[in-house]
C-alpha positions in Angstrom: -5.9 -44.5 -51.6 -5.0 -45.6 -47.8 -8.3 -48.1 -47.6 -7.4 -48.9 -44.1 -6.4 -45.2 -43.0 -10.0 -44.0 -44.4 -12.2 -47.0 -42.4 -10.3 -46.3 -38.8 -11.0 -42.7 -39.2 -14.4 -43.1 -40.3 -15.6 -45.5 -37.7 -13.9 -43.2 -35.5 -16.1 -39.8 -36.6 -19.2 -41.5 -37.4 -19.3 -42.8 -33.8 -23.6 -42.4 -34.2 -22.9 -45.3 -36.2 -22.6 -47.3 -32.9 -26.3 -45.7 -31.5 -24.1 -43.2 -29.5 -26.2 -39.7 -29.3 -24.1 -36.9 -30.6 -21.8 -35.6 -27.7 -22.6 -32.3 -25.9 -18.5 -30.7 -27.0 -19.6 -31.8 -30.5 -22.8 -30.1 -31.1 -22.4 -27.2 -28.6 -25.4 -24.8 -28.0 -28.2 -24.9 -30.9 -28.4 -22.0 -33.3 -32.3 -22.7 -34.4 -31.4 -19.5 -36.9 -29.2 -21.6 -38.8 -30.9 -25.3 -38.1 -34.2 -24.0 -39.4 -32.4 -22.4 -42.5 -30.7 -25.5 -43.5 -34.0 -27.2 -43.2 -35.0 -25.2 -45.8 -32.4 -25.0 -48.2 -32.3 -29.2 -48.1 -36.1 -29.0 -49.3 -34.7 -28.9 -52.3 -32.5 -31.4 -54.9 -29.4 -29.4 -54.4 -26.0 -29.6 -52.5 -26.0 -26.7 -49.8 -22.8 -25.1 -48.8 -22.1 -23.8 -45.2 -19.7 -20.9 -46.1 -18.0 -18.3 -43.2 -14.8 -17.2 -41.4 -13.0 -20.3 -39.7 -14.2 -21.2 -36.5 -17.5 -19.3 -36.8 -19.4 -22.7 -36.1 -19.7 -24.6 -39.6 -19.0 -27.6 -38.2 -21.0 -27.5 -34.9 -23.6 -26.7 -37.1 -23.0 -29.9 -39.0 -23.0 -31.9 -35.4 -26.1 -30.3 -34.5 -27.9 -31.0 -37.6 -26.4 -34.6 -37.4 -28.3 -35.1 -33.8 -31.4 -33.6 -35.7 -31.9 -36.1 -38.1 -31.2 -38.8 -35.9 -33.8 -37.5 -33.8 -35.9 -37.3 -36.3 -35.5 -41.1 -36.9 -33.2 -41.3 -39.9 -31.1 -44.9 -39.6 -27.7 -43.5 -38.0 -26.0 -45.1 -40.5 -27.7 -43.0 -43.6 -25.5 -40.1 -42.0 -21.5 -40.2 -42.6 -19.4 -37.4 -42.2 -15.7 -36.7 -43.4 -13.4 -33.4 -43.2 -10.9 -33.1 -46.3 -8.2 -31.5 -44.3 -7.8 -35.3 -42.7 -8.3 -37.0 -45.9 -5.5 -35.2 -48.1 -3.1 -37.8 -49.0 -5.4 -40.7 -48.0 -8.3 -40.1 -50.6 -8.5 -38.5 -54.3 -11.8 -38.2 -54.9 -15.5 -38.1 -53.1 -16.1 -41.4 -54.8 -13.0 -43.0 -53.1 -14.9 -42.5 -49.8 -18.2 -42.9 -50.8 -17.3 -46.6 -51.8 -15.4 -47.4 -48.7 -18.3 -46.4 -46.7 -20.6 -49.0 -49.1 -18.3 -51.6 -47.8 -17.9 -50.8 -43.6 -22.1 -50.2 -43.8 -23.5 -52.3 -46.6 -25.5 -49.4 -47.3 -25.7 -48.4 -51.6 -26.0 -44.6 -51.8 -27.5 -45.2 -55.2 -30.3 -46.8 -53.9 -30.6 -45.1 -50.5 -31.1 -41.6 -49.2 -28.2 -40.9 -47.2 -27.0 -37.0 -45.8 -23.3 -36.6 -46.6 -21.6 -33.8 -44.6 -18.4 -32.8 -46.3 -16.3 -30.4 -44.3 -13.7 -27.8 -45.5 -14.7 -28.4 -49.1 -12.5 -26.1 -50.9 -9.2 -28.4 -50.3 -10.4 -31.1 -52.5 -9.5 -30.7 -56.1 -12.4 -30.0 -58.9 -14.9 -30.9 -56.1 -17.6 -29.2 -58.1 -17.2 -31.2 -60.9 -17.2 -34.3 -58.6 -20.6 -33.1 -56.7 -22.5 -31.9 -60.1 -21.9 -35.6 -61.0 -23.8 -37.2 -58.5 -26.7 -34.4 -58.9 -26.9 -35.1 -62.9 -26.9 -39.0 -62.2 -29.9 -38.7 -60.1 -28.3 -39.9 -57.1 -30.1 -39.8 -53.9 -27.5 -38.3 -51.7 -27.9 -34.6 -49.6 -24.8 -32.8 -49.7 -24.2 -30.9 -46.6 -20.8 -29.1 -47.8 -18.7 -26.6 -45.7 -16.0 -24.3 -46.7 -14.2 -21.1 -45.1 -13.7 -18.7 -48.5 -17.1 -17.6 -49.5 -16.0 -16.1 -52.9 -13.7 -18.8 -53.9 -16.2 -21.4 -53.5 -18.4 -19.1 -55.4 -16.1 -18.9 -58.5 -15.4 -22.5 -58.2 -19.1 -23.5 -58.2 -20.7 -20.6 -60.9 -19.8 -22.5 -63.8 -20.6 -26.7 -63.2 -23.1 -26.0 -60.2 -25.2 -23.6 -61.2 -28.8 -24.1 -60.5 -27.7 -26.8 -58.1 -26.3 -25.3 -55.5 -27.3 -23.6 -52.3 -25.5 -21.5 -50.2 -25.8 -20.5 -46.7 -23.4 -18.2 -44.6 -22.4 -18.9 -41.1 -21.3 -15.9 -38.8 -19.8 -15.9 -35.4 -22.2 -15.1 -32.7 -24.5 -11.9 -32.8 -25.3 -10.5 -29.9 -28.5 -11.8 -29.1 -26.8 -15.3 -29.7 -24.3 -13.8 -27.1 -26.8 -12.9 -24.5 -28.1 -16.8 -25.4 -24.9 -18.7 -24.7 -25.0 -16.9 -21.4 -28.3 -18.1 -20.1 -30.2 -15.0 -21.3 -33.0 -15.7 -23.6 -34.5 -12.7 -25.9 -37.7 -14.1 -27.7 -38.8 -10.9 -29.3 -38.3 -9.4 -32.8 -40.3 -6.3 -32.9 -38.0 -3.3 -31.3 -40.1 -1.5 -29.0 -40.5 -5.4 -27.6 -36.8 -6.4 -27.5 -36.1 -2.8 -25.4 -38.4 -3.8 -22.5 -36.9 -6.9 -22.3 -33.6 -6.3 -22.1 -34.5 -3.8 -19.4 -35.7 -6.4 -17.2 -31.9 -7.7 -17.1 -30.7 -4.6 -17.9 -27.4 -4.5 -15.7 -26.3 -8.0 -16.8 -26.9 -7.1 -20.5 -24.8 -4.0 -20.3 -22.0 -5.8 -18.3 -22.3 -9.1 -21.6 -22.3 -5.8 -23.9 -19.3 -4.6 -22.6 -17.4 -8.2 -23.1 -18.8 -9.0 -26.3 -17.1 -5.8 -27.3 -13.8 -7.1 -25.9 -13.6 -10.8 -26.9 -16.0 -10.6 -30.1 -18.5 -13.5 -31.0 -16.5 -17.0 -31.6 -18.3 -19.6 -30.0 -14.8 -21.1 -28.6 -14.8 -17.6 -26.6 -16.8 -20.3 -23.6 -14.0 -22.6 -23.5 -11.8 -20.3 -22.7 -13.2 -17.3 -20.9 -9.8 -15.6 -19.7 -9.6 -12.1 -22.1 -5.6 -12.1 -22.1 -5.5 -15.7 -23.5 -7.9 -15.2 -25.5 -6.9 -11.7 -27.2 -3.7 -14.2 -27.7 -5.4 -17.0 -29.3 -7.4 -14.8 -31.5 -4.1 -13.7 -33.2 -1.7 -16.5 -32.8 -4.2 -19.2 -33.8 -7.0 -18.1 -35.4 -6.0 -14.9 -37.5 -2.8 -16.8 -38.6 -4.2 -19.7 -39.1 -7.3 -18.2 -41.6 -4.5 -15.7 -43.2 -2.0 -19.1 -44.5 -4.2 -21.6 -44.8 -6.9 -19.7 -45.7 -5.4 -17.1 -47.9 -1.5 -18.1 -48.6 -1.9 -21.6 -49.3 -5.6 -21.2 -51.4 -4.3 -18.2 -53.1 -0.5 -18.8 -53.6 0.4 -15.5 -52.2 3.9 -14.1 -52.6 3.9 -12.0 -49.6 2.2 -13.1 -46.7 4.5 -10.7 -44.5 3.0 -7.8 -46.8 -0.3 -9.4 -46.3 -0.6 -9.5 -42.6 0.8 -5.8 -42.1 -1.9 -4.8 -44.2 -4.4 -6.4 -41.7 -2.9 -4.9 -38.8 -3.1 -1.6 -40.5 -6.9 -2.0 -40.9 -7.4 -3.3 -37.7 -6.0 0.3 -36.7 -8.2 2.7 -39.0 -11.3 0.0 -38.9 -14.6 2.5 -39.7 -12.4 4.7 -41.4 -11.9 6.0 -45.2 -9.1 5.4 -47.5 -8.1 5.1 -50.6 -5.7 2.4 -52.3 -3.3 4.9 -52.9 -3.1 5.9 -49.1 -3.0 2.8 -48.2 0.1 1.4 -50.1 1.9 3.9 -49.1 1.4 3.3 -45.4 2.1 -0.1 -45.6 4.7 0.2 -48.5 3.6 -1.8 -50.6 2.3 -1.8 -54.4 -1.4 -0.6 -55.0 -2.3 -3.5 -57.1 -1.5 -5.8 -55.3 -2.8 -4.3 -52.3 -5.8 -4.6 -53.8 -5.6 -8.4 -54.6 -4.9 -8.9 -51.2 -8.0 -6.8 -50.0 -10.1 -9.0 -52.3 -9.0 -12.1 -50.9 -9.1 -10.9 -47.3 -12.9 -10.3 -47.9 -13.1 -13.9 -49.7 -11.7 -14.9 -46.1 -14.1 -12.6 -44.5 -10.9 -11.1 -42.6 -12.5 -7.6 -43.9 -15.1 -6.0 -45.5 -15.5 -2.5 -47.0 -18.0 0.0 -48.3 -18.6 2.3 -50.7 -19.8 6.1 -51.4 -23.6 5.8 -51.9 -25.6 6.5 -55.2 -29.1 6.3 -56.6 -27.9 6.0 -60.3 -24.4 4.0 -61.2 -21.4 5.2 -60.6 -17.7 4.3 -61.0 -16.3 4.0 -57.1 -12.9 3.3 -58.2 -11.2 6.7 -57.3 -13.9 7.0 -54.6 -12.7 6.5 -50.7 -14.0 3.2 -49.3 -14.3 2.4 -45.8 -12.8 -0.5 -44.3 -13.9 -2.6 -41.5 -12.0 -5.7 -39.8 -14.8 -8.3 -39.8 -14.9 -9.4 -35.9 -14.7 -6.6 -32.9 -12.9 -9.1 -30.7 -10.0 -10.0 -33.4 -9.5 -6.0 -34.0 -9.7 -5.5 -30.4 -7.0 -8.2 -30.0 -4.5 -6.6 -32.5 -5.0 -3.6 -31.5 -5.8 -3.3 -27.6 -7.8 -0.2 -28.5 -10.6 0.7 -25.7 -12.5 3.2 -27.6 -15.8 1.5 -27.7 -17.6 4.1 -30.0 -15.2 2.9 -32.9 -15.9 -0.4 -31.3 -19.7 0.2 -31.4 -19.2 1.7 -35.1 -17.4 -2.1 -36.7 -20.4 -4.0 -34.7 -23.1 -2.3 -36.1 -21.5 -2.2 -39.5 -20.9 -6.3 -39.3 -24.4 -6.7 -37.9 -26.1 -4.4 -40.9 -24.1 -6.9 -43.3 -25.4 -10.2 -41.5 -28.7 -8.6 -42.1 -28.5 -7.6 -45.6 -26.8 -11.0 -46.7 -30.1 -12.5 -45.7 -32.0 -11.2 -48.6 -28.5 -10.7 -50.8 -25.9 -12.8 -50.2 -23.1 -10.0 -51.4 -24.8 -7.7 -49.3 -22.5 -4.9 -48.1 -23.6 -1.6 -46.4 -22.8 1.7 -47.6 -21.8 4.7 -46.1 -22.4 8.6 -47.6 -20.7 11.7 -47.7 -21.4 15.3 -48.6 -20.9 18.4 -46.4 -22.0 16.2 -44.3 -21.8 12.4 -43.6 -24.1 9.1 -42.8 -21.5 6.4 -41.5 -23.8 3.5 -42.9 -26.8 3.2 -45.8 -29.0 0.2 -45.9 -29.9 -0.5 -49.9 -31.4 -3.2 -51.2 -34.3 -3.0 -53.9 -37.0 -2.3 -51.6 -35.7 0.2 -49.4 -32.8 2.7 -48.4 -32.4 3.1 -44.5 -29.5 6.0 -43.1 -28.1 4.4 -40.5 -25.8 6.5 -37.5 -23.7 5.4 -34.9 -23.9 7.7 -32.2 -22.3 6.3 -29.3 -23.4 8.4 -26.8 -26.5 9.8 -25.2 -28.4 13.8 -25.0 -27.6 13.8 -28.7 -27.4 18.0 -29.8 -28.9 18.9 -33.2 -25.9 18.6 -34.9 -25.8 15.1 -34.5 -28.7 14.6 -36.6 -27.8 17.2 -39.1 -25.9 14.2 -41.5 -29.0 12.3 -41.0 -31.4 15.1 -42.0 -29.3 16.3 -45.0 -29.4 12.6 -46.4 -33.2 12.2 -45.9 -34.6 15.5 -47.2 -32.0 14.7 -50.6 -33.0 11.0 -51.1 -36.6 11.7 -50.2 -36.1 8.8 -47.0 -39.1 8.6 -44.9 -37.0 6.5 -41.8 -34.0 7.0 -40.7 -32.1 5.2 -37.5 -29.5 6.7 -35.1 -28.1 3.9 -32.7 -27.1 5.7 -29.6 -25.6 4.4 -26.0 -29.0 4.4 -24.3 -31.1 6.6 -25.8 -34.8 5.6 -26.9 -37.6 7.8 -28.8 -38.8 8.5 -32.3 -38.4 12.2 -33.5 -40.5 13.3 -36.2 -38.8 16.1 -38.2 -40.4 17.8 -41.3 -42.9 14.4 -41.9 -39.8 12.3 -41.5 -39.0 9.8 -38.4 -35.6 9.6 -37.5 -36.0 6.3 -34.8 -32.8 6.7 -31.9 -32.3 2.8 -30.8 -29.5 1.8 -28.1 -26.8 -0.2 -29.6 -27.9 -3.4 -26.9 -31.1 -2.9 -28.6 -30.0 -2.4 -32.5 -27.4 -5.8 -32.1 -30.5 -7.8 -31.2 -32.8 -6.6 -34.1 -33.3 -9.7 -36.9 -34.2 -7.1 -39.5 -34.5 -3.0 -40.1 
């Protein structure tokens, strides 16, 4: 252990410690969303876990509820914060830390409540086995942990921390978080309520549409607000860096060069069907492991992908499964490509996912496919929404005849279609098929 490496950089991130408030670059804009769910989730006498893809705000969200509890009155010194990625090599374990801190504040976490935020988690060898320690001994310490591979976390945690774990996921920015971090404000939930108020603004929320499209919903996005350096950043810094140190380094992959084809493959076909087979063969590589690397690109939430829908079980194996690259602005980026309805088609299949993984945290959406198709189903156990992108508007009765077809054979009362601008409720055969513009749709909570 480097004693005198870990209290210089400590005094140096804990700078609260000194009765300096939290600075503004630190804790950025609030994300109440996320504050009042960790609120919640520390209610209770277990770690949480901030999980998501790299960069998405984990550790802003650490800053902000940093400032929180120090506005709340909690001794700025009952609040230390460490990131593993700067500890490798200096410290082994938790404990290491935990004891230098006793000594720079005087302050015995045994005795004492004190909030520990741990960032980037998953670099720190058996840490589950090290946090399920102080849990069993009773210890008075909140674990605020944070880590960038959902799954891996998950498989590292089922076994030691089960029962005392909580997680909760982190995305980049939806849109109404967008429309936020640029001054505009939507308060309402209920649909009919959100579409006449985003007609108030109406011009300035198509022209923030139109660039949350391009540059995607990472909060560094402000910093930099140029599209051709970011569109480079994007790829050079934050799709390599998730990819090998993420993915490579976590995973001990063999070929990383066979790795990121495969991602700029999907960014390519993104919304579209394929099957394993297909897909080795364009990028000429082996189908097993092209499917390892799928799996871990999802545990790095570079992808996600859905499959046929069913009422009973069924084996989707030899079934086509759609892919999707996780953020618009990264596949954008990789790919330059301007069509916004496949652009429209990935958001709404991300922002269907963010919803889902509210109530399910392994949410994914599905899609279905007959004669005719449905590009999305929402299932979860208490209800089964169609869901079409239609990026368009004066939509002809062929456009709705996927949509019908699924209804009338799954008995579906509700049905949505998002369109460009379109806005109405059509009642066909006792069945309501609601048409919601995309603006709209992106700044609904639930469905």
């Amino acid at each position: 252990m480097d004693k005198e490496f870990i209290i210089k950089y400590l005094l140096e991130k804990n700078y609260w410690w000194d009765g300096i408030n939290i600075k503004n670059i630190d804790k950025g804009i609030i994300r109440e969303e996320y504050l009042n769910d960790l609120d919640i989730a520390l209610k209770y006498r277990k770690a949480v876990c901030i999980t998501g893809i790299r960069r998405s705000g984990k550790t802003t969200l650490m800053y902000q509820k940093i400032d929180d509890l120090l506005k709340h009155g909690i001794n700025p010194k009952f609040i230390f914060y460490f990131k593993i990625d700067d500890l490798i090599g200096k410290a082994d374990n938790i404990q290491q830390v935990l004891d230098t801190y006793v000594e720079i504040t005087g302050i015995d976490f045994r005795k004492n409540k004190i909030y520990v935020f741990i960032d980037e988690i998953q670099y720190l060898k058996n840490w589950q086995h090290q946090i399920k320690y102080y849990i069993d001994s009773k210890s008075p310490i909140k674990f605020i942990l944070s880590g960038s591979s959902r799954v891996l976390l998950y498989l590292d945690s089922s076994e030691s921390l089960a029962g005392r774990i909580r997680f909760m996921e982190v995305w980049p920015l939806t849109f109404r978080e967008f429309l936020k971090f640029n001054d505009l404000q939507v308060d309402k939930t209920k649909v009919n309520e959100i579409y006449k108020e985003l007609l108030k603004n109406k011009a300035k929320v198509v022209y923030l549409f139109n660039l949350y499209l391009k540059v995607g919903g990472f909060p560094e996005w402000f910093d930099v607000k140029d599209i051709v350096e970011w569109h480079k950043m994007l790829v050079s810094d934050y799709l390599n860096l998730i990819l090998f140190r993420d993915i490579v380094t976590v995973f001990k992959i063999k070929d990383p060069i066979l790795m990121r084809r495969l991602v700029d493959e999907i960014a390519k076909f993104s919304t579209e069907r394929f099957s394993y087979l297909s897909l080795s063969d364009r990028v000429e590589g082996n189908r097993e492991t092209i499917k390892q690397y799928l799996f871990y690109l999802e545990c790095a939430q570079i992808i996600m992908n859905s499959n046929v829908f069913f009422k009973t079980k069924k084996s989707h194996e030899k079934l086509p499964k759609k892919l999707y690259l996780w953020e618009e602005g990264l596949r954008q980026a990789l790919t330059l490509d301007k069509n916004k309805s496949k652009g429209a088609e990935n958001l709404v299949a991300w922002h269907l996912t963010k919803i889902g993984r509210k109530a399910n945290q392994m949410f994914v959406p599905f899609y279905w496919k007959n004669e005719t198709e449905v590009d999305y189903v929402y299932y979860d156990s208490k209800k089964t929404i169609p869901v079409e992108v239609k990026y368009k508007n004066n939509l002809s009765q062929n456009d709705l005849k996927g949509m019908i077809e699924f209804m009338e054979r799954f008995d579906i009362k509700k049905g949505i279609i998002i369109t460009k601008n379109n806005y109405e409720i059509k009642s066909i055969k006792g069945r309501k098929i609601y048409l919601i513009p995309i603006l709209v749709f992106l700044c609904m909570t639930s469905i």
